[in-house]
Wavefront OBJ file of the C-alpha trace (Angstrom):
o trace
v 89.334 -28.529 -5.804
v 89.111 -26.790 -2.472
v 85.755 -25.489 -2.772
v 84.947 -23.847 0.282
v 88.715 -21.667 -0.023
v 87.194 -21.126 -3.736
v 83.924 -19.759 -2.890
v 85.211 -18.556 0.882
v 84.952 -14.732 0.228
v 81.459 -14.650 -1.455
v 79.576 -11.704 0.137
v 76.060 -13.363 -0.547
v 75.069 -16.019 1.266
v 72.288 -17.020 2.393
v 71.436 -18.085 6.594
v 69.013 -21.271 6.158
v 67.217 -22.302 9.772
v 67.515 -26.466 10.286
v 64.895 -28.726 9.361
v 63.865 -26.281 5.885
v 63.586 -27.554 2.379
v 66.214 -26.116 0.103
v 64.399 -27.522 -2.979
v 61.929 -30.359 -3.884
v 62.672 -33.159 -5.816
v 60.604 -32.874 -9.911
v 60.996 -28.920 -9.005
v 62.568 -26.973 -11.895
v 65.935 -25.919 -10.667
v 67.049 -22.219 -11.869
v 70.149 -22.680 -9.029
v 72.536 -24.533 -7.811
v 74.218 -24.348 -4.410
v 77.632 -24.500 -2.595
v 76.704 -25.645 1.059
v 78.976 -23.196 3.459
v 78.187 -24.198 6.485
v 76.319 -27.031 8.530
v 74.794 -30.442 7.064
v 71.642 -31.546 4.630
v 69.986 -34.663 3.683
v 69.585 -35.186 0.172
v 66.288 -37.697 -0.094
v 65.147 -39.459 -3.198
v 61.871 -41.201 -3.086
v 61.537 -39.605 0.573
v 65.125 -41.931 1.301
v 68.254 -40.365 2.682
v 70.797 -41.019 0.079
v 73.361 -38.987 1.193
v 74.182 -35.716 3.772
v 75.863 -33.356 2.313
v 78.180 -31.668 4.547
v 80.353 -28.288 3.736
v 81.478 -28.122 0.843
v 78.963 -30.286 -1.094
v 77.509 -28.865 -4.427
v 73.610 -29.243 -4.130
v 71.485 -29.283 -7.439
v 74.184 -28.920 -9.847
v 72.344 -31.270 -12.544
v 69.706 -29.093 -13.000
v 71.919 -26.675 -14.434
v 73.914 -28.756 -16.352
v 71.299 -30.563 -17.892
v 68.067 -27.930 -17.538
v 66.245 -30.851 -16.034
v 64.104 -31.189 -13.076
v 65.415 -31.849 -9.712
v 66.084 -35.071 -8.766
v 66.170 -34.972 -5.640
v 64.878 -32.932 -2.486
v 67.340 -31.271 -0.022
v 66.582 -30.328 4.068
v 68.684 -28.994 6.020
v 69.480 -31.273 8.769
v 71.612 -27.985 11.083
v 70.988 -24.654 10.866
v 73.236 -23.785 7.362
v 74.708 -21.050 5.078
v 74.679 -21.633 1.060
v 76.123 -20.378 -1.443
v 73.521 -19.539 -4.650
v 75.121 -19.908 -8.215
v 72.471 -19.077 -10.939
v 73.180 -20.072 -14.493
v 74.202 -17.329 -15.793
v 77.166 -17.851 -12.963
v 77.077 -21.479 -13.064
v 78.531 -20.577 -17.101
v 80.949 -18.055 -16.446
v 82.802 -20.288 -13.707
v 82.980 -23.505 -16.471
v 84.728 -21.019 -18.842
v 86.558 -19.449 -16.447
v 87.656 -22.343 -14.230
v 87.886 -25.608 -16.128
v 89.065 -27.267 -12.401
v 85.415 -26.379 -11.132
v 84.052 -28.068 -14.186
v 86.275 -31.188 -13.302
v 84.934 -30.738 -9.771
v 81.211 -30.487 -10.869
v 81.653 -33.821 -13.504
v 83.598 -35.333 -10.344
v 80.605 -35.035 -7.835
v 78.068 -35.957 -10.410
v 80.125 -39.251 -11.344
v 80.557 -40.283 -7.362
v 76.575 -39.845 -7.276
v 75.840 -41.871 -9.717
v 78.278 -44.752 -9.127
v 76.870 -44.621 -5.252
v 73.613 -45.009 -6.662
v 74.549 -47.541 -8.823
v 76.135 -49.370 -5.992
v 72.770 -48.982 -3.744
v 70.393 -50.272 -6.756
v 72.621 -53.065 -7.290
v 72.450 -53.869 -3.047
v 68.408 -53.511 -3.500
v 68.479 -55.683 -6.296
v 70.176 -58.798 -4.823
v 67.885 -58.448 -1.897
v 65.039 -58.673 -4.226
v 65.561 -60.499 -6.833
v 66.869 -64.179 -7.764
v 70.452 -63.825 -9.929
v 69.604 -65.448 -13.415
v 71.939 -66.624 -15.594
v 71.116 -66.568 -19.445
v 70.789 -69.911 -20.631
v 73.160 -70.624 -24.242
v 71.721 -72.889 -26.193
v 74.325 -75.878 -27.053
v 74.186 -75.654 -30.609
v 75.780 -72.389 -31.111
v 78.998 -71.850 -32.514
v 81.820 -70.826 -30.453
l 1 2 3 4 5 6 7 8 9 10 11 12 13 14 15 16 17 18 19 20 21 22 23 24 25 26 27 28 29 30 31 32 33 34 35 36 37 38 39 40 41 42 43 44 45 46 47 48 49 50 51 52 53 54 55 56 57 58 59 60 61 62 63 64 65 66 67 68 69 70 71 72 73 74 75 76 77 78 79 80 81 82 83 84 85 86 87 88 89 90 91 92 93 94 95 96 97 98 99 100 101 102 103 104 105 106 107 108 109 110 111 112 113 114 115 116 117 118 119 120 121 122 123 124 125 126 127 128 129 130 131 132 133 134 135 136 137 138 139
């Protein structure tokens, strides 16, 4: 899905300066946002994880799951957003089942790039053990 052509005639975004927090990470999240326009860190733990450039869908999982944020978002360029409430966030999964695909699609690549970076921290840190099968067992 072509988000930015999706979302390209929205009337109401929203000019955000560089170097400002979009949202804090443990923050409840009432919106999500489509990033127009420029580039943002996305930080977990105060670490870069990824920068979200146009196009990018920024705190979608509070909305799908009414958690809290999970992450904290700053604006690395000046940037214009996109702000999709719930009650928005809804009527575009009914209406458009591709931007549902899209949101489930972004979500997934998150977590299996997370995935990938605890698994990198975790052979840094810690010694591979193999689980020991006791001789006796049947086969």
């Amino acid at each position: 899905m072509d988000v930015l052509a999706h979302f390209r005639q929205a009337r109401n975004l929203t000019a955000l300066q560089a170097g400002l927090v979009l949202f804090s990470e443990g923050e409840t999240g009432k919106d999500m946002y489509v990033l127009m326009e420029g580039t943002a860190a996305i930080c977990v733990a105060g670490e870069v994880v990824e920068v979200a450039e146009p196009g990018a869908l920024l705190g979608e999982m509070a909305l799908v799951d009414s958690g809290s944020r999970s992450a904290t978002v700053i604006t690395r360029t000046p940037c214009r957003v996109l702000s999709i409430n719930r009650a928005q966030f809804d009527a575009l999964v009914r209406e458009s089942p591709e931007f549902a695909r899209h949101v489930m699609t972004v979500m997934a690549h998150r977590l299996r790039h997370m995935n990938e970076r605890l698994k990198e921290i975790g052979a840094r840190r810690l010694p591979v053990v193999r689980p020991a099968f006791p001789k006796d067992l049947p086969v």
